[in-house]
C-alpha positions in Angstrom: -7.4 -19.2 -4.4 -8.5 -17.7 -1.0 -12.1 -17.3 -2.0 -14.7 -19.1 0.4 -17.6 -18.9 -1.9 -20.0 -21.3 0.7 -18.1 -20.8 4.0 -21.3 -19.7 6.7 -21.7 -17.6 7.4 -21.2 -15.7 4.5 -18.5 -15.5 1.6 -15.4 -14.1 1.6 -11.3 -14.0 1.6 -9.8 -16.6 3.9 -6.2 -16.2 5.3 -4.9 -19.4 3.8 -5.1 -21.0 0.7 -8.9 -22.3 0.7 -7.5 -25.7 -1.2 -5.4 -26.4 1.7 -7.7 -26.5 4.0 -8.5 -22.1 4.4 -8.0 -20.4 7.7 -9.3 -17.8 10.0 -10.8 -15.0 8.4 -10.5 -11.3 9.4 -12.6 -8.8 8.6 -9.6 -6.3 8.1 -8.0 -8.7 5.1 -11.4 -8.9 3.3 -12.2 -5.2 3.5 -8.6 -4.2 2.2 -9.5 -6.5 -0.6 -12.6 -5.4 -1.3 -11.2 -1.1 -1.7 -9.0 -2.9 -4.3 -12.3 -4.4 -6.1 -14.1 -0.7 -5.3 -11.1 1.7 -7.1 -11.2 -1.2 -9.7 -14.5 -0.6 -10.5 -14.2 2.9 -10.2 -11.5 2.6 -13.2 -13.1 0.3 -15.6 -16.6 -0.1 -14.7 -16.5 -3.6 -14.6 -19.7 -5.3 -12.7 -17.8 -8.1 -11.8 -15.4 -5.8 -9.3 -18.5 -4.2 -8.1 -20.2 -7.5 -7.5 -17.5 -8.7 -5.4 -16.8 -5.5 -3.6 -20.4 -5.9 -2.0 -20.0 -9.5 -0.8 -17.1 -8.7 1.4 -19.5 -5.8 2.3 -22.0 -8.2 3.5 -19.3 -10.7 4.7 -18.0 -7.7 7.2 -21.3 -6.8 8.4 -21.7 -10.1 10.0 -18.6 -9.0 12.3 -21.0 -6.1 13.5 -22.7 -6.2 16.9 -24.5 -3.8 19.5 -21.4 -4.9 22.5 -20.0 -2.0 23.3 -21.8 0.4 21.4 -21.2 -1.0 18.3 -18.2 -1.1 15.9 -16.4 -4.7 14.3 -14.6 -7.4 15.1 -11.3 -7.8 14.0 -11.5 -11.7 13.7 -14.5 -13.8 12.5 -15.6 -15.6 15.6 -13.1 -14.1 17.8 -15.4 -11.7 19.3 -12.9 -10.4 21.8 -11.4 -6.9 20.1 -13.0 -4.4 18.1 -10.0 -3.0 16.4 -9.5 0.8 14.8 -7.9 -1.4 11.8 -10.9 -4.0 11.1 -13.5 -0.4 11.0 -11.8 2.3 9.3 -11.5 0.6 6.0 -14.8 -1.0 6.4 -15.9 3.0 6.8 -14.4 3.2 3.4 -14.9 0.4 1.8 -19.0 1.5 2.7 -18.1 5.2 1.3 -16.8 3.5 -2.0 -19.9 1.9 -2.5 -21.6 4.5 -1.9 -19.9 6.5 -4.0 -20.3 4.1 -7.2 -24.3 2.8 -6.2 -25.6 6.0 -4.4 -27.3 3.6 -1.9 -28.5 5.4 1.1 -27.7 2.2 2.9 -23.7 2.5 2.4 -23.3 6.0 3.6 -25.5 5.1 6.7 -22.7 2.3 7.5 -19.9 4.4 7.1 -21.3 7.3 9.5 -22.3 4.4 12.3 -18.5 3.4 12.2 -17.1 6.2 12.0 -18.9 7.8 14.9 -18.7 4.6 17.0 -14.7 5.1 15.8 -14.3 8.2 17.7 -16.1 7.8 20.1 -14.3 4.7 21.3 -10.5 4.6 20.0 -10.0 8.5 19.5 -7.1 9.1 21.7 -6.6 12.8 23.1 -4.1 14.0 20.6 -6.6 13.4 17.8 -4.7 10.0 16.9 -6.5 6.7 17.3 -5.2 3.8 19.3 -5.4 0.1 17.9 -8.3 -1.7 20.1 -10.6 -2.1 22.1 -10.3 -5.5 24.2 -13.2 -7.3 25.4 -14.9 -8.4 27.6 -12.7 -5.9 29.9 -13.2 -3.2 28.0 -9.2 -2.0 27.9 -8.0 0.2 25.0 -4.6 -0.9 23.1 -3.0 2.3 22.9 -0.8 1.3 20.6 -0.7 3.9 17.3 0.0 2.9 13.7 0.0 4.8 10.6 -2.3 2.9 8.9 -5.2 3.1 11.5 -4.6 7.2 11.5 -5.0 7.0 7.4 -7.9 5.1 7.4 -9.4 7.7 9.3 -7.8 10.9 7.9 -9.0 9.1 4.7 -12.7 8.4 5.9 -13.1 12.0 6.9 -11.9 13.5 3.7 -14.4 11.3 1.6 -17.7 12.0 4.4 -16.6 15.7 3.3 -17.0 15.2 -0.4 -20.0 13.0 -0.2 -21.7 15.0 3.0 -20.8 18.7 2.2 -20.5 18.8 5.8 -17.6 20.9 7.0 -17.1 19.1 10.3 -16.1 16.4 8.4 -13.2 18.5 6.5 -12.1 20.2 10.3 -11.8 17.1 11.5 -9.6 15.9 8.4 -7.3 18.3 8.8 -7.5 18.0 12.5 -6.3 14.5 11.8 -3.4 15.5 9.1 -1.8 18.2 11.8 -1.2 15.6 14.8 -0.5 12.9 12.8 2.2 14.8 10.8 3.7 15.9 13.9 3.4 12.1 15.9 4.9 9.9 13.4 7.3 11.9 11.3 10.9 12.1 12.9 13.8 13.6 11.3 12.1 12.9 8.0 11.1 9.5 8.7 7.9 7.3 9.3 7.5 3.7 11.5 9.2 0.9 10.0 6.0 -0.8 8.2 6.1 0.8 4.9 2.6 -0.4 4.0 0.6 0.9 7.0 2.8 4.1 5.5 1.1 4.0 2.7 -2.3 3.5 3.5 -1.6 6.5 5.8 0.0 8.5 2.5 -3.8 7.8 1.0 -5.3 9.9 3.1 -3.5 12.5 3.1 -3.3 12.2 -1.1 -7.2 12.6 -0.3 -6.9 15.3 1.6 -4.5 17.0 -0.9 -7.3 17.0 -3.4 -9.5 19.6 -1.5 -7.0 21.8 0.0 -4.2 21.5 -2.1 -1.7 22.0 0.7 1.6 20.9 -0.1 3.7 20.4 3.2 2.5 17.0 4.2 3.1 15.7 0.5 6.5 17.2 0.9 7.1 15.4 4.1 6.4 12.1 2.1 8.9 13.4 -0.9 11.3 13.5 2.1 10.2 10.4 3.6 10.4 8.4 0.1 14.3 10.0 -0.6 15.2 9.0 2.7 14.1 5.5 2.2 15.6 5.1 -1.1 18.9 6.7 0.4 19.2 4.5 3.4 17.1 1.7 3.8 17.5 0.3 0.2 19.9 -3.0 -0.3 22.3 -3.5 -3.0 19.4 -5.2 -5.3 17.6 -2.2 -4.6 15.2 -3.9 -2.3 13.6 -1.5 0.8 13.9 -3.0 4.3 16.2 -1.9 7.1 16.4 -6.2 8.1 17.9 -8.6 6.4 14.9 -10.7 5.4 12.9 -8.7 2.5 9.0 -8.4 2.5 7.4 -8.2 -0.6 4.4 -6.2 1.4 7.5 -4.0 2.2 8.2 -3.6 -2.0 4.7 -2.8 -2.5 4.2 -0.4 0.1 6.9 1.6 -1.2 6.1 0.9 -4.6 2.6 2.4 -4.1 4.2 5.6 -2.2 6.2 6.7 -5.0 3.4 5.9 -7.4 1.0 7.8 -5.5 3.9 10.8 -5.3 4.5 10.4 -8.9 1.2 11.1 -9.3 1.2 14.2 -7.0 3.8 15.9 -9.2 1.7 14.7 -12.6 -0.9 16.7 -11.0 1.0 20.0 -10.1 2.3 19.9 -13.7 
């Protein structure tokens, strides 16, 4: 009920209910949809799934531009920030297809991102701040989980699709300072979504090296959760209004860790 089949200038996922009159659509929203259409594809080799996953491909690059150096805009005629969020999973959602169509073009997207990524909202530590602002040209230093998995994510897959080792140094590059940033005393940041996305990437990175101690930091994290910040109906949240993004987030964590012990059976 979101789709914009004939919305210029191309289709895609609006924030509101298109029946009611749509919304303002982001770039970010339509890409996270579109990795769900890619891993569904990838599952059940349905056409549909990969038919849809390469219109919000075209609907994102028409959020692309040459101002400052390249990279996407977060909001669709907002042209005023280019956020880490709104191009890391447009870098995967490019790898994805790639992956399933062996298009030259797809791979080609993802390394133009993902370079104009680092060059432009790396931070020192190896992290990646949220923004870049324009016209001025400030950086949002902010740092969120799910940016830093998005990326840690992108590099792991430009590794097994490359066979370029720089990409796999710079994943676990990524893993080390993130680990050590945003877990305290066995804890993440309160969004338990942008957790997750951030637990995909290292799940990814897992794969190849098959280095436990970061999935044991997310056993931790996901005992601690359930120990502490879970309610007497056994919903997750540390306030007093529930999010069902919240519930999924977690959901998806422990599925994700389920399937991490599956794998060391």
């Amino acid at each position: 009920q979101y789709y914009s089949p004939s919305k210029p200038p191309s289709a895609g996922y609006d924030s509101y209910v298109a029946g009611d009159g749509g919304g303002d659509r982001f770039y970010d929203d339509n890409q996270w949809i579109g990795l769900a259409y890619t891993d569904a594809y990838q599952r059940t080799k349905k056409p549909t799934y990969l038919q849809m996953a390469t219109t919000i491909y075209r609907f994102m690059l028409t959020g692309y531009d040459t101002v400052s150096g390249g990279g996407m805009y977060w909001q669709e005629f907002h042209n005023n920030s280019k956020n880490t969020c709104s191009n890391g999973p447009g870098i995967l959602l490019a790898l994805q297809l790639y992956r399933s169509t062996h298009e030259k073009k797809y791979i080609d997207t993802a390394i133009l991102l993902y370079n104009w990524v680092n060059a432009h909202l790396q931070s020192p530590d190896g992290l990646y701040f949220d923004a870049l602002k324009l016209p001025s040209g400030k950086i949002d230093e902010r740092k969120y989980t799910y940016n830093t998995g998005t990326m840690l994510q992108s590099a792991v897959l430009l590794y097994q699709l490359t066979g370029k080792d720089q990409y796999l140094s710079q994943a676990k590059s990524i893993a080390e300072q993130s680990a050590r940033y945003f877990f305290k005393d066995g804890l993440l940041p309160g969004n338990y979504w942008f957790n997750a996305v951030l637990m995909r990437g290292y799940v990814e990175l897992y794969k190849i090296d098959k280095q436990q101690t970061y999935m044991q930091l997310f056993k931790k994290y996901l005992d601690a959760v359930w120990d502490h910040q879970r309610d007497e109906q056994g919903l997750i949240g540390t306030k007093q209004v529930k999010t069902l993004l919240d519930q999924a987030g977690y959901l998806e964590m422990l599925a994700r860790m389920a399937a991490y012990f599956q794998s060391r059976d």
